[in-house]
N, CA, C and O of each residue as an XYZ file, in Angstrom:
360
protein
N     -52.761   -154.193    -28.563
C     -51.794   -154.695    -27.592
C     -51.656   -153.673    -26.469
O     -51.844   -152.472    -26.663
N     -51.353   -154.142    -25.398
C     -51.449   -153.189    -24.113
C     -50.059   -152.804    -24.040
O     -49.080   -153.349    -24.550
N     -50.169   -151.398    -23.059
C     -48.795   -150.896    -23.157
C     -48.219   -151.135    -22.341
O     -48.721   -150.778    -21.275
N     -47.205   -151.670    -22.271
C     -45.968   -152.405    -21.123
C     -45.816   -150.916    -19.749
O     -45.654   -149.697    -19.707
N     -45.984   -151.958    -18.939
C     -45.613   -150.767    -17.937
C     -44.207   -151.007    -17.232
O     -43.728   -152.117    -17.000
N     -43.680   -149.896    -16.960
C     -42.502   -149.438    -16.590
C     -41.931   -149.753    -15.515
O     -42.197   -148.883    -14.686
N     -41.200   -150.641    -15.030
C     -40.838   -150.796    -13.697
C     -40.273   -149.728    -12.962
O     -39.711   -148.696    -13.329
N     -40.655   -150.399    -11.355
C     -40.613   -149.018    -10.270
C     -39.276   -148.671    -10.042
O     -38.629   -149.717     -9.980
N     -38.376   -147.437     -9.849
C     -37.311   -147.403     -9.918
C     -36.798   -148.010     -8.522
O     -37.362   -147.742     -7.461
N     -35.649   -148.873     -8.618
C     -35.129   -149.678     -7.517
C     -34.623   -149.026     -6.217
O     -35.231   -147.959     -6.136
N     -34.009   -149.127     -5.429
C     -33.609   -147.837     -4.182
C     -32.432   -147.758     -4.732
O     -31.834   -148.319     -5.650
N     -32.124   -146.509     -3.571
C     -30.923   -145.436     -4.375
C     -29.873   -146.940     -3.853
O     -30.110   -147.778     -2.983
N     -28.665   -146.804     -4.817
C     -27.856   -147.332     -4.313
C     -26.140   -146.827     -4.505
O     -25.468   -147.502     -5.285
N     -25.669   -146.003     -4.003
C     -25.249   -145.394     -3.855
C     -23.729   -145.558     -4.191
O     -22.896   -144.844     -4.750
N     -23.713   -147.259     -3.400
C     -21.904   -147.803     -3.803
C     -22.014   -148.437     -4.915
O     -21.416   -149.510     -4.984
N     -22.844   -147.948     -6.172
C     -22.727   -148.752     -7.705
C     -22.232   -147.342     -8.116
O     -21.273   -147.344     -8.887
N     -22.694   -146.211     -7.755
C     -22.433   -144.858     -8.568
C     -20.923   -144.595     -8.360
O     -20.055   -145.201     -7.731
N     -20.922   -143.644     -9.001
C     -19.782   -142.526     -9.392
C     -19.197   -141.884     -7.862
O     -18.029   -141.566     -7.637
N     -20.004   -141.823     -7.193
C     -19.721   -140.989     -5.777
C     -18.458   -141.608     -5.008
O     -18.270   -142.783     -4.692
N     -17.494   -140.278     -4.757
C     -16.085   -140.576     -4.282
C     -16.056   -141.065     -3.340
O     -16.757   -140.571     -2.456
N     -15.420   -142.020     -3.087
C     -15.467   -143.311     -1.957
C     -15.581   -142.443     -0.716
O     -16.677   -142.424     -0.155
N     -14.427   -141.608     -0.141
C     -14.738   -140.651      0.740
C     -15.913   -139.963      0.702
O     -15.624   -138.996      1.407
N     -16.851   -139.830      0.417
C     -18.144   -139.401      0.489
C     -19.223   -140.209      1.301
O     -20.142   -139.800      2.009
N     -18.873   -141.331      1.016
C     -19.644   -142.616      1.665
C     -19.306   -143.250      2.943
O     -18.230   -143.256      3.541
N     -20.866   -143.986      3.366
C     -20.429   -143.997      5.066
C     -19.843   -145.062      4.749
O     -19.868   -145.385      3.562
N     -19.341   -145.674      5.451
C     -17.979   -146.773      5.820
C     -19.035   -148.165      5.021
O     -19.008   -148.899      4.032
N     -19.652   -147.960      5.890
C     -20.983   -149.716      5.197
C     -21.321   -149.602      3.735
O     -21.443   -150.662      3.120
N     -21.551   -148.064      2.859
C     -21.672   -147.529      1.545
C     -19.940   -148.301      1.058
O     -19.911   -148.921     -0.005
N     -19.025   -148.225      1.642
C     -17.972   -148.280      1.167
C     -17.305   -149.801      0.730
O     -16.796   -150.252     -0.296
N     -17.650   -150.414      2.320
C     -17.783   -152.183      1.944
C     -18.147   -152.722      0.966
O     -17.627   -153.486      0.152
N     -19.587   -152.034      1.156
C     -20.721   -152.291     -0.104
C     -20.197   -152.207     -1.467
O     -20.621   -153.046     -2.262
N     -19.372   -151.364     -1.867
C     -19.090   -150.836     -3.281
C     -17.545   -151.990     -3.511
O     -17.402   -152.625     -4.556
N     -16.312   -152.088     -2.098
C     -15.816   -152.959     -2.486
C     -15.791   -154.396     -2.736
O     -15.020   -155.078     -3.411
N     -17.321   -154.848     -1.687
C     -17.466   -156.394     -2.425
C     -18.112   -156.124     -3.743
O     -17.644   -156.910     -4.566
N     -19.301   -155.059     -4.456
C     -19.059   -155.395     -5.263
C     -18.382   -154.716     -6.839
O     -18.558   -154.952     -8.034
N     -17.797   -154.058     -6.276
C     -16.738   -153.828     -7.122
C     -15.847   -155.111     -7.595
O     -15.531   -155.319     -8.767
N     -15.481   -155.971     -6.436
C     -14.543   -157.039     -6.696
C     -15.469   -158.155     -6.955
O     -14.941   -159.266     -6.991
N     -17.123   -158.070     -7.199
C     -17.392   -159.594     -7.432
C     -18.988   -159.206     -7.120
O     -19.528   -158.984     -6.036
N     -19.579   -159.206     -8.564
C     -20.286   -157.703     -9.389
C     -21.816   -158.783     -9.109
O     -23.002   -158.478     -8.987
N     -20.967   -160.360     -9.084
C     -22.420   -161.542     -8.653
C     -22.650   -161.374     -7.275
O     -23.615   -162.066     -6.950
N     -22.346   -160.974     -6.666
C     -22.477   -160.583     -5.188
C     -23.400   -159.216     -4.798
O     -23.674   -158.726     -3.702
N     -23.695   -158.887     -5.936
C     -24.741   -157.637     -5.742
C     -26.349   -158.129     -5.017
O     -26.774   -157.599     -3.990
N     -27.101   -159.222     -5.769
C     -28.112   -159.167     -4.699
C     -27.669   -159.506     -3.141
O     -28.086   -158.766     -2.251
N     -26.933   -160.481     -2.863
C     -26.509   -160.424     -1.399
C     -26.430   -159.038     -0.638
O     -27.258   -158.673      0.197
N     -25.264   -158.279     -1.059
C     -25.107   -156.920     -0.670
C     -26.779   -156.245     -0.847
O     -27.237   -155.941      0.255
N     -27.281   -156.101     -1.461
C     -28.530   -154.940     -1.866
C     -29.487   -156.004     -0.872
O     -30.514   -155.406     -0.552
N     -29.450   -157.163     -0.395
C     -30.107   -157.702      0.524
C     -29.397   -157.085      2.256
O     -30.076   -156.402      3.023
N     -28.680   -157.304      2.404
C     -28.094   -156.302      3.543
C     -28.291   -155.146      3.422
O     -28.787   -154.730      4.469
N     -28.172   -154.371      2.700
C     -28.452   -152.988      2.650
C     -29.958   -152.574      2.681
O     -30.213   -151.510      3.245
N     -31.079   -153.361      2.087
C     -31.855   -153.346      2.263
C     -33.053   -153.746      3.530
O     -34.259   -153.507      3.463
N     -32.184   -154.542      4.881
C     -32.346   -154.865      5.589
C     -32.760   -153.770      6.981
O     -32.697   -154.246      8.114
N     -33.037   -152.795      6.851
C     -33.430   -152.070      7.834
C     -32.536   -151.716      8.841
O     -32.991   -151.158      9.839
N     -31.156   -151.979      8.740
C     -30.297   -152.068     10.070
C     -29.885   -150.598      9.847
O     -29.876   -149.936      8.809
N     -29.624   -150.347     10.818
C     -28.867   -148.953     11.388
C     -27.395   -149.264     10.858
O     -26.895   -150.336     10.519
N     -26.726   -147.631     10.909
C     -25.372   -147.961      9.951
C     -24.300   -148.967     10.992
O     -23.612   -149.827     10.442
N     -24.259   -148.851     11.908
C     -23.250   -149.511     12.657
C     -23.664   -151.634     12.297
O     -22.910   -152.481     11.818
N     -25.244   -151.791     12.837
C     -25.343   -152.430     12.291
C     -25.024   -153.568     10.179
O     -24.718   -154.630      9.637
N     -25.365   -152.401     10.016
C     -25.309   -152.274      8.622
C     -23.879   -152.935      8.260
O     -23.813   -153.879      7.474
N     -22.514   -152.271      9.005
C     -21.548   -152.098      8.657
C     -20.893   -153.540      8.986
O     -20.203   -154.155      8.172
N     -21.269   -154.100     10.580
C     -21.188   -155.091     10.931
C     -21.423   -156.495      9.823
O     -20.609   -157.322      9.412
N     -22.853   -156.336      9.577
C     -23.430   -157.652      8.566
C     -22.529   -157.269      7.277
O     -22.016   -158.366      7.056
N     -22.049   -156.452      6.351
C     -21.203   -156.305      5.150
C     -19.613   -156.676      5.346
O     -18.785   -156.981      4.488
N     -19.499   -156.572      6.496
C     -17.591   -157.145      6.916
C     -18.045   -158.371      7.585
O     -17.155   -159.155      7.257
N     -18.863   -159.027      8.312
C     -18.931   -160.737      8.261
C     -19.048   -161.233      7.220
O     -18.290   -162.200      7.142
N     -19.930   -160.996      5.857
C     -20.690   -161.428      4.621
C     -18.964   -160.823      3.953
O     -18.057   -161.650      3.855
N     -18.803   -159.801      3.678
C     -17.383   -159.793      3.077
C     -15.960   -160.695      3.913
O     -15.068   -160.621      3.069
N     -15.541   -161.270      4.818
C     -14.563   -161.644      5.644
C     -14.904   -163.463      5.231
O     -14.195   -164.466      5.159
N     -16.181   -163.211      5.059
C     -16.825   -164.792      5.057
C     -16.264   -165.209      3.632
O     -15.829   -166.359      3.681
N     -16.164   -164.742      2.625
C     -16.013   -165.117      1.147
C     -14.874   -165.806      0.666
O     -14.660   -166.408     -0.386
N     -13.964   -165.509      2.012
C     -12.725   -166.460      1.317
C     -12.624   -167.482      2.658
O     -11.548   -167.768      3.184
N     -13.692   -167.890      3.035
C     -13.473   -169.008      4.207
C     -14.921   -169.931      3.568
O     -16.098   -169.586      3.472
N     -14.142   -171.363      3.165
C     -15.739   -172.152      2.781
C     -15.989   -172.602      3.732
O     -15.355   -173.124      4.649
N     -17.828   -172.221      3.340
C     -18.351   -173.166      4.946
C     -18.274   -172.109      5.912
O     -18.374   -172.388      7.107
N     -18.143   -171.184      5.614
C     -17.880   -169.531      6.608
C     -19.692   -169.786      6.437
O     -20.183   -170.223      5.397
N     -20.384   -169.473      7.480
C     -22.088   -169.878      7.679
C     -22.484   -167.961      7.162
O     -23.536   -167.719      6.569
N     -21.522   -166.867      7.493
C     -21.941   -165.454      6.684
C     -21.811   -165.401      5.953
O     -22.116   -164.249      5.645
N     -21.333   -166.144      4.753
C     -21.535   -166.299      3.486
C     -23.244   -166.279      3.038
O     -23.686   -166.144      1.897
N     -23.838   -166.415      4.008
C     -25.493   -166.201      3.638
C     -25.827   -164.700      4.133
O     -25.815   -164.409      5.330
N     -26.037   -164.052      3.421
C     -26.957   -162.482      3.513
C     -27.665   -162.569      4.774
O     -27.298   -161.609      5.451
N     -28.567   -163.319      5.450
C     -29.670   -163.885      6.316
C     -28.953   -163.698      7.801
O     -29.241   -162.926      8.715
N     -27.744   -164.856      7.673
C     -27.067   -165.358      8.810
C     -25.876   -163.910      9.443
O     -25.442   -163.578     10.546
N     -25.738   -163.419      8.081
C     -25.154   -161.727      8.697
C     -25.621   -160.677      9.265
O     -25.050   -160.057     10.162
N     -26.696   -160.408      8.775
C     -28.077   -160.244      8.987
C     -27.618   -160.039     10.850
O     -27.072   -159.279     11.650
N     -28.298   -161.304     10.718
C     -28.748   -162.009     12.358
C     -27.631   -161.509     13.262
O     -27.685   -160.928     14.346
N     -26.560   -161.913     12.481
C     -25.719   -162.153     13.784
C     -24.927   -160.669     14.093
O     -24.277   -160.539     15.130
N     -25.030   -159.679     13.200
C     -24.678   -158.259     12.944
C     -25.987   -157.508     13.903
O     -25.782   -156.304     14.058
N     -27.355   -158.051     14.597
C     -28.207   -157.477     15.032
C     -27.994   -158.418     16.234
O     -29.119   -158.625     16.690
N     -26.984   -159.150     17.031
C     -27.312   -159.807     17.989
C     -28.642   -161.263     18.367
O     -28.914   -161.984     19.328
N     -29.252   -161.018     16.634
C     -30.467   -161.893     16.655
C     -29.959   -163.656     16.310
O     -30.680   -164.618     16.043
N     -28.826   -163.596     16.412
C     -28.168   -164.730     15.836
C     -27.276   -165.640     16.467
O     -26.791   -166.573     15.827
């Protein structure tokens, strides 16, 4: 039987750890309180975060995608559409 190989370790993610909220940039911080408060919301978040945006950007798409969650039919409720519209591409 062949030997199982090991998956690649995932990127750092910084607002799941231990690290004191004050330590973290403001978008690290969003990040940790959506999912701190709503733990199914992690690939969304790790999809924004993973999105290449600069922190200002960054910070933008995680407070539409978080602001969006208690409005249904809020269209930033999609990772994609925060995305966009947090880069002006939208």
């Amino acid at each position: 039987m062949a030997a199982r190989k090991r998956a690649a370790p995932g990127p750092a993610r910084p607002y799941l750890g231990s690290t004191d909220l004050e330590d973290l940039s403001v978008a690290y911080q969003v990040a940790h309180e959506i999912v701190t408060s709503r733990a199914d919301l992690l690939p969304s978040v790790d999809r924004i975060m993973a999105a290449g945006l600069d922190e200002p950007d960054q910070e933008r798409a995680l407070t539409l995608f978080r602001d969006s969650l208690g409005s249904p039919g809020d269209p930033h409720r999609d990772p994609a559409v925060a995305i966009s519209a947090a880069t002006g591409a939208g």
